[in-house]
MARROSE-656591 format. One record per residue: residue number from 1; residue in one letter; x, y, z of N, C-alpha, C in turn. Coordinates in steps of 0.05 Angstrom, whole numbers, plus 32768, in hexadecimal, padded with zeros to 4 digits. Last residue first. Example, Ala and Ser with C-alpha at 12.3 -4.5 7.8 and 13.67 -1.06 7.14 Angstrom:
% MARROSE-656591
[r 2; "S"; [8101; 7FD3; 808E]; [8111; 7FEB; 808F]; [8102; 8001; 809D]]
[r 1; "A"; [8108; 7F8E; 809C]; [80F6; 7FA6; 809C]; [8108; 7FBE; 809C]]
//
This chain:
% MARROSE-656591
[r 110; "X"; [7EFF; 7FED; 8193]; [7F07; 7FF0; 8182]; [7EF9; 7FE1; 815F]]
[r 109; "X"; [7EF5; 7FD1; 81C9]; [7ED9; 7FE1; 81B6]; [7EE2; 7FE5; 8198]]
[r 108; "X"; [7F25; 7FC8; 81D3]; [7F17; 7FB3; 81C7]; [7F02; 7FBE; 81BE]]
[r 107; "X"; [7F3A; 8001; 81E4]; [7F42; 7FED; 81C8]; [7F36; 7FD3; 81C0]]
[r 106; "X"; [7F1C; 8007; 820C]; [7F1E; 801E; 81F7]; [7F2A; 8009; 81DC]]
[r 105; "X"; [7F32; 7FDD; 8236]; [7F1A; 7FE1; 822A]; [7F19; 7FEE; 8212]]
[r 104; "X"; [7F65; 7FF6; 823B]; [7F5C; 7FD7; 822B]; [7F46; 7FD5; 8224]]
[r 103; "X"; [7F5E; 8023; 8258]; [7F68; 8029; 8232]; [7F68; 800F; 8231]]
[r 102; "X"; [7F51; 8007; 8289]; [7F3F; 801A; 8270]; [7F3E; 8026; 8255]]
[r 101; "X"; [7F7A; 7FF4; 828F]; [7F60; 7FE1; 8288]; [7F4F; 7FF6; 827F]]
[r 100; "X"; [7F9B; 8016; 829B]; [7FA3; 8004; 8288]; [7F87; 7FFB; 827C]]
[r 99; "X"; [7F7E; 8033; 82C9]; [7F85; 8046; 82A9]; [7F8D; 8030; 8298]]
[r 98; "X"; [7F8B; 800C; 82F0]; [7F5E; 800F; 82E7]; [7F67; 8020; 82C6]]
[r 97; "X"; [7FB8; 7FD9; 82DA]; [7FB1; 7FF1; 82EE]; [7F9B; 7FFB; 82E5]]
[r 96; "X"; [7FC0; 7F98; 82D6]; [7FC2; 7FB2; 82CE]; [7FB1; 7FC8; 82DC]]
[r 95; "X"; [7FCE; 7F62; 82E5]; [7FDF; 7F75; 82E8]; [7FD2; 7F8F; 82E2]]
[r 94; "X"; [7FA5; 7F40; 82CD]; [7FA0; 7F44; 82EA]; [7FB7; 7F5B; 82F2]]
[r 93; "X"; [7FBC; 7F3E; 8298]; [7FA6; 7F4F; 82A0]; [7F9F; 7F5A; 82BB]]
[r 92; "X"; [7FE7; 7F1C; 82A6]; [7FE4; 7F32; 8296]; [7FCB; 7F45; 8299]]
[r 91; "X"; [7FC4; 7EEC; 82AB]; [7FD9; 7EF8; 82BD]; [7FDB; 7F13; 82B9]]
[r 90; "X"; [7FB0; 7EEB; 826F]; [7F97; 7EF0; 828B]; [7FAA; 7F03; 82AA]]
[r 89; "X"; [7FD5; 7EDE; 825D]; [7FC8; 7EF4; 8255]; [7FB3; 7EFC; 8262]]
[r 88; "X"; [7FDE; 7E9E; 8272]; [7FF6; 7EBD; 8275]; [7FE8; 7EDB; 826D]]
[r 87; "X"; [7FB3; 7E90; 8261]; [7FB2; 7E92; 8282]; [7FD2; 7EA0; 827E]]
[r 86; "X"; [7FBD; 7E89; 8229]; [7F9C; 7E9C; 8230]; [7F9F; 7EA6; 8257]]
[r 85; "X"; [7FE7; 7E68; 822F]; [7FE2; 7E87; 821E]; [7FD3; 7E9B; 8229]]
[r 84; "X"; [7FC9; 7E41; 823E]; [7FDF; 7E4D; 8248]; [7FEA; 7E61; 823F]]
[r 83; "X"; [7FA6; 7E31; 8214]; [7F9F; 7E3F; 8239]; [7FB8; 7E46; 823D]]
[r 82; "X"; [7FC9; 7E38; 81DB]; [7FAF; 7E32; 81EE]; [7FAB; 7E40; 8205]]
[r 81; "X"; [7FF7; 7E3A; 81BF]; [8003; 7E2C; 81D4]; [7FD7; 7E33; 81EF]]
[r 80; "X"; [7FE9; 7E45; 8191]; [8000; 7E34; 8189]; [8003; 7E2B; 81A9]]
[r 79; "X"; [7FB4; 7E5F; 8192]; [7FB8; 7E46; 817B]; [7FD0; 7E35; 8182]]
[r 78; "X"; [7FD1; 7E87; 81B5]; [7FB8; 7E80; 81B7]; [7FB0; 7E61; 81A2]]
[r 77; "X"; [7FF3; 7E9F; 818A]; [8001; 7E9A; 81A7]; [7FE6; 7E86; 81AD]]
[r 76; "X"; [7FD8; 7EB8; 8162]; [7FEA; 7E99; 8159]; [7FF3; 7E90; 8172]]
[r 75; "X"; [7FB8; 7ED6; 8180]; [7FA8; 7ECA; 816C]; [7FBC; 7EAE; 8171]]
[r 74; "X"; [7FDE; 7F02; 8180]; [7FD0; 7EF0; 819F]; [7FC9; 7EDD; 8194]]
[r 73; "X"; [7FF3; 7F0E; 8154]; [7FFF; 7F0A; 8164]; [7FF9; 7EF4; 8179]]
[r 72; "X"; [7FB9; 7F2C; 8140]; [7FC6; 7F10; 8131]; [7FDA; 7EFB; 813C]]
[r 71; "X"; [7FC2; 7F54; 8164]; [7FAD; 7F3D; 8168]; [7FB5; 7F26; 815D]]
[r 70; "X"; [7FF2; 7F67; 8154]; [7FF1; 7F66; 816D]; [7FDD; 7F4B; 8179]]
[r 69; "X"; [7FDE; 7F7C; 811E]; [7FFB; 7F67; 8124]; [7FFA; 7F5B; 813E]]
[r 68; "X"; [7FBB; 7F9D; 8123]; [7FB5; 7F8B; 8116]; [7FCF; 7F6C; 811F]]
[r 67; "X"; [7FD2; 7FC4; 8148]; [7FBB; 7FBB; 814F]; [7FB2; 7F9C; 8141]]
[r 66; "X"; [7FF0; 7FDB; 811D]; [7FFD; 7FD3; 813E]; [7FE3; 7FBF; 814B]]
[r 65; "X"; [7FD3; 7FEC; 80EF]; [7FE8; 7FCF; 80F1]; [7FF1; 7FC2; 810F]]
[r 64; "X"; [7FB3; 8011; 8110]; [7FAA; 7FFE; 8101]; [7FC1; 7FE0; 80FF]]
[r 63; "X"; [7FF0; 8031; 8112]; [7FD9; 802E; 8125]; [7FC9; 800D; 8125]]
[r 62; "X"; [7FF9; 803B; 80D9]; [800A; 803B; 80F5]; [8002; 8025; 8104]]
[r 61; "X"; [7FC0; 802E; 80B7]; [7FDE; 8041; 80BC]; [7FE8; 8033; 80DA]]
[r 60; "X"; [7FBF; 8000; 807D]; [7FA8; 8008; 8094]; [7FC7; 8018; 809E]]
[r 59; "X"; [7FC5; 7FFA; 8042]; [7FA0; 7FEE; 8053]; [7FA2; 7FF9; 8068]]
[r 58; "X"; [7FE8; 801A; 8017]; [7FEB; 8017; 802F]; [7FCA; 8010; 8034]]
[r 57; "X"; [7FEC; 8000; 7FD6]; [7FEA; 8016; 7FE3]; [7FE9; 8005; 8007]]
[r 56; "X"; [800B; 7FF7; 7F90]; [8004; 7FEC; 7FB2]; [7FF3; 7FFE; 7FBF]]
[r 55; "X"; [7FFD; 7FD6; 7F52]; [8001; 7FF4; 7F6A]; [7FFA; 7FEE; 7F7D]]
[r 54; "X"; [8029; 7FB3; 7F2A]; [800C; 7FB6; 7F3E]; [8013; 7FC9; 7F47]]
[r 53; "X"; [8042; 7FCD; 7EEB]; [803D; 7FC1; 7EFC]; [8027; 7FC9; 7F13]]
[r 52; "X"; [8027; 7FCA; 7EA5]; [8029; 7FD3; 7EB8]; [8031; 7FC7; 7ED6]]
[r 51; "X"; [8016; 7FBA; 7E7B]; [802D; 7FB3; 7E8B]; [8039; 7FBD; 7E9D]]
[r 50; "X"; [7FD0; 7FB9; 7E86]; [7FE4; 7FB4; 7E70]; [7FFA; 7FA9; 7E7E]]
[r 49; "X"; [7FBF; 7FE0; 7EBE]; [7FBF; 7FD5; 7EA2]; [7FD8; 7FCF; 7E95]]
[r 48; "X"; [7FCF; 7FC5; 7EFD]; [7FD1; 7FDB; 7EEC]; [7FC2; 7FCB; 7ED1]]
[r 47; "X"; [7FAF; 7FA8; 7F2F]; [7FC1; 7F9E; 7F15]; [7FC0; 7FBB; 7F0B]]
[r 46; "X"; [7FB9; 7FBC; 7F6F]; [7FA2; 7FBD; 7F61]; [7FB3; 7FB9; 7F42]]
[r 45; "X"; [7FBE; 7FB3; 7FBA]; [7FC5; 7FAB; 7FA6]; [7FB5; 7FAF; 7F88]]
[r 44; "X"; [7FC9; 7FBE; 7FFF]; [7FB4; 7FB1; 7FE5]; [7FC8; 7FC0; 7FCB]]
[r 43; "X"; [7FE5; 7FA9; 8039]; [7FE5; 7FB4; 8025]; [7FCF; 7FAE; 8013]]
[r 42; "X"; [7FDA; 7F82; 8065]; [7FE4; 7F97; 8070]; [7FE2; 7FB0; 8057]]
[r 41; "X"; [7FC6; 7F57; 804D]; [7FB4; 7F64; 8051]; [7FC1; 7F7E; 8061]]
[r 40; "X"; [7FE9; 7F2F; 8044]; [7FE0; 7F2A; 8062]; [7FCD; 7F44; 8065]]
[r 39; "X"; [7FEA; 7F36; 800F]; [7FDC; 7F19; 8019]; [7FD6; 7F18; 8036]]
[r 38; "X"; [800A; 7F60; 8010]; [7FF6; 7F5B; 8009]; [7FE2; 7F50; 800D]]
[r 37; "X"; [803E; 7F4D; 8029]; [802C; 7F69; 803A]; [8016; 7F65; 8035]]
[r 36; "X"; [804A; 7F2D; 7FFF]; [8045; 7F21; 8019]; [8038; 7F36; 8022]]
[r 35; "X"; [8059; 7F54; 7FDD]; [8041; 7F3F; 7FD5]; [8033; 7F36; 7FF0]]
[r 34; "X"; [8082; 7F69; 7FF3]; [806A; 7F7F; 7FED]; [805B; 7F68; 7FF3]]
[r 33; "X"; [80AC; 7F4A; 7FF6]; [809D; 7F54; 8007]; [807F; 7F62; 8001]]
[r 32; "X"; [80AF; 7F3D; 7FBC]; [80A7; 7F2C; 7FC7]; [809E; 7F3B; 7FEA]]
[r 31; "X"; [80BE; 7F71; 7FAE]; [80AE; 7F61; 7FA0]; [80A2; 7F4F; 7FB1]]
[r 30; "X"; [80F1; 7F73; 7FC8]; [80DA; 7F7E; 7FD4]; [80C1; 7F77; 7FBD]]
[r 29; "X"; [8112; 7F44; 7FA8]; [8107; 7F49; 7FCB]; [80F6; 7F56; 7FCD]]
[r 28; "X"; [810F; 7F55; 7F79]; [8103; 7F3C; 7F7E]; [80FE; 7F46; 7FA5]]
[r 27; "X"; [8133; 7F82; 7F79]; [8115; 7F8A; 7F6F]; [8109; 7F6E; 7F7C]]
[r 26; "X"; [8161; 7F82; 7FB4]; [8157; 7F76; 7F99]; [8138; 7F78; 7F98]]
[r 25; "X"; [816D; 7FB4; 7FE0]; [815B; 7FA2; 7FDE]; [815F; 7F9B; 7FC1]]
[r 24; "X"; [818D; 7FE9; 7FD8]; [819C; 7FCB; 7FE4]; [8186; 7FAF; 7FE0]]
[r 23; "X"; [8166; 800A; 7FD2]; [8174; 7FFE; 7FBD]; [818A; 7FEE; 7FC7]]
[r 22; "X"; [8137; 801D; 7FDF]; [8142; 800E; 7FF8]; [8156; 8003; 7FE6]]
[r 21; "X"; [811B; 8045; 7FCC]; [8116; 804D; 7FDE]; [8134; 8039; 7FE8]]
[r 20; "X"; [8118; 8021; 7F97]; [8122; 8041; 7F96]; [8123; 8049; 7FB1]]
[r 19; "X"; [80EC; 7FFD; 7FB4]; [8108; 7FF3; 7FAF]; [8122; 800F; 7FA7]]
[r 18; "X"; [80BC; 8014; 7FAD]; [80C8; 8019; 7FC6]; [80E8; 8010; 7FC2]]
[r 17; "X"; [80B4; 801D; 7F72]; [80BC; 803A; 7F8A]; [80C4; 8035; 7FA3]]
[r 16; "X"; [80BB; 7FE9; 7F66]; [80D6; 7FFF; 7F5A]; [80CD; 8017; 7F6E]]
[r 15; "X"; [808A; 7FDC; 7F71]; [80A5; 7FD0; 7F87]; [80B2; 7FE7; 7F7E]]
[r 14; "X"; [805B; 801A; 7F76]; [8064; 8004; 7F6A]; [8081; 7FF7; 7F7F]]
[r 13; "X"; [802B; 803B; 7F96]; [8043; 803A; 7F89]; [8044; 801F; 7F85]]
[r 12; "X"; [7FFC; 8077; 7FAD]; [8000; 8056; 7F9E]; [8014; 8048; 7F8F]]
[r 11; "X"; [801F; 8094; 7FC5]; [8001; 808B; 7FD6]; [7FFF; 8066; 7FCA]]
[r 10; "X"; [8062; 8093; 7FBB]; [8047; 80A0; 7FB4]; [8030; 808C; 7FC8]]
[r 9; "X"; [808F; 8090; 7FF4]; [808B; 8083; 7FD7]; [8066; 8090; 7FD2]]
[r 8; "X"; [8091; 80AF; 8028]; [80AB; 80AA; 8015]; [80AB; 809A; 7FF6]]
[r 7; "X"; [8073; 80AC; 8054]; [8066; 80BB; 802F]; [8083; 80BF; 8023]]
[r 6; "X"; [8074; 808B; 8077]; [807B; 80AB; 8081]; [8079; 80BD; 8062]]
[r 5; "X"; [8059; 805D; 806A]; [804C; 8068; 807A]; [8058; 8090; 8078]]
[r 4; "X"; [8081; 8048; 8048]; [8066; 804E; 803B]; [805B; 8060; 8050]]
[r 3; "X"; [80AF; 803B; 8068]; [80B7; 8054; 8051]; [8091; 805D; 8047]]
[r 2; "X"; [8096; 801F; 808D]; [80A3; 803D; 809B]; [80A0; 804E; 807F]]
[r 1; "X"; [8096; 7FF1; 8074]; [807E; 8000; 8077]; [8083; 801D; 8080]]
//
């Protein structure tokens, strides 16, 4: 994502632009990464005509992904182990200083 994010491959590119970017990678590997980026919605995706191949582009920057990964994060912590998740992240809370909790706030308005 570093190479899409810092504009090392066009806005809308193909695997061959990022794989030109990482040529130790086999076309199949990042093929297959991309797709996955796709499906998790980190990327979109649009068929070219004909024979073309798909064009990617970047769904969301920096930021956005940090935010997105982070929840999805809590999300599977929360599913995989319950209250005890939810009462370490509470712990966690009772730690933070009035500036922490106010840029927490700022991000759940988000």
């Amino acid at each position: 994502m570093r190479e899409i994010w810092e504009g090392h491959v066009p806005e809308s590119f193909t695997v061959r632009d990022v794989q030109a970017r990482m040529p130790e990678l086999a076309y199949n590997t990042v093929m297959t990464i991309l797709s996955r980026l796709a499906t998790r919605g980190v990327l979109t995706f649009t068929p070219a005509s004909g024979r073309s191949p798909y064009l990617y582009r970047a769904a969301m920057d920096p930021e956005q992904f940090l935010v997105w990964s982070v929840r999805r994060d809590a999300e599977r912590m929360v599913e995989r182990y319950g209250e005890v998740a939810l009462s370490a992240f509470g712990e966690q809370l009772d730690q933070l200083t009035p500036e922490q909790r106010e840029r927490l706030r700022k991000l759940i308005d988000r």
